[in-house]
N, C-alpha and C positions, 0 to 999 in steps of 0.2 A: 444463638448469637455467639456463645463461646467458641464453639465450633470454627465458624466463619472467621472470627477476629485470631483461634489459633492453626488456621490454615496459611492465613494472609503472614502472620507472623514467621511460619515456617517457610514460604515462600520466600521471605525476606532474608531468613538466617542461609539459605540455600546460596542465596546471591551472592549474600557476603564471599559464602566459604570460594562459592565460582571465581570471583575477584582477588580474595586474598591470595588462593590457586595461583589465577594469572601471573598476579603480581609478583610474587615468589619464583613461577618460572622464568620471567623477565629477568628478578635479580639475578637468578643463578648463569642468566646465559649472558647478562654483563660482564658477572665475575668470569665465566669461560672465555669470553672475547679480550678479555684483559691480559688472559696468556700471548705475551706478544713473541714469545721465544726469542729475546733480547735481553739479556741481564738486569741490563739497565732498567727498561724499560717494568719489566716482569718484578722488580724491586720494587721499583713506585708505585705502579698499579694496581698489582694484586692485593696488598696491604687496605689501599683505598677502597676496592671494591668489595675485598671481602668486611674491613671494618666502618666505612664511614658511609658508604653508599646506600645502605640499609636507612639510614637517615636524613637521607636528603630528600629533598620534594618532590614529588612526579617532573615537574621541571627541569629542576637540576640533574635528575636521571637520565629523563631524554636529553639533556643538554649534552651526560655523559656517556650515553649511545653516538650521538652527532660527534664530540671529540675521537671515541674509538673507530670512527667511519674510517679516517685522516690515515694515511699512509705512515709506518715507522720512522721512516726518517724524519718525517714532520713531527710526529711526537716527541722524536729522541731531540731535536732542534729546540723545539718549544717546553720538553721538561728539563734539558741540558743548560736552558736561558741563553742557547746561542740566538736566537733570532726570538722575535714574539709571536703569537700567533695569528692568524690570519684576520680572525674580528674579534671585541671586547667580550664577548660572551664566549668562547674558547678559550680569551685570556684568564679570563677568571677561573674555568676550570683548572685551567693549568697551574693558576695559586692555588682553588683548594686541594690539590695534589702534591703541589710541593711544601705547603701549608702541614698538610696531615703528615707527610714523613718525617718535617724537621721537628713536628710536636710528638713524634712517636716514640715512648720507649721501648728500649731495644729487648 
């Protein structure tokens, strides 16, 4: 019975690490995609992805994969506060983006 119950357990610690895995590569290729090669932009972003994004929800994550989809200039538009963004759930990433730099010490 030990046996059985510490195979199923090691199955289970395997899975984790498969996920945690995942999910680490996922972060690191947010934070790669955040390199926008625009000052501007590579200011705001990078900062967030490498410090805040580690803590946000699977949601908020893919929310801020779906933001990164979005063309530079829509970015630079919508973290610049020239125009807002396209729907309410973009807009709000784009607060907690400019949210995290104005709270950032330098």
């Amino acid at each position: 019975m030990f046996l059985v119950g510490h195979f199923k357990s090691e199955a289970f610690v395997s899975e984790n690490v498969v996920e945690n895995q995942a999910n680490e590569i996922a972060l690191k290729r947010l934070i790669w995609h955040s390199r926008r090669g625009m000052l501007e932009l590579d200011c705001l972003l990078l900062p967030f992805a490498e410090e805040a994004l580690p803590s946000l929800s699977a949601q908020d994550q893919a929310l801020y994969e779906r933001f990164l989809s979005h063309e530079d200039p829509d970015l630079f538009a919508w973290l610049m506060e020239h125009q807002p963004a396209d729907d309410g759930e973009l807009e709000r990433m784009v607060a907690l983006v400019l949210g995290h730099a104005r709270n950032r010490k330098p």
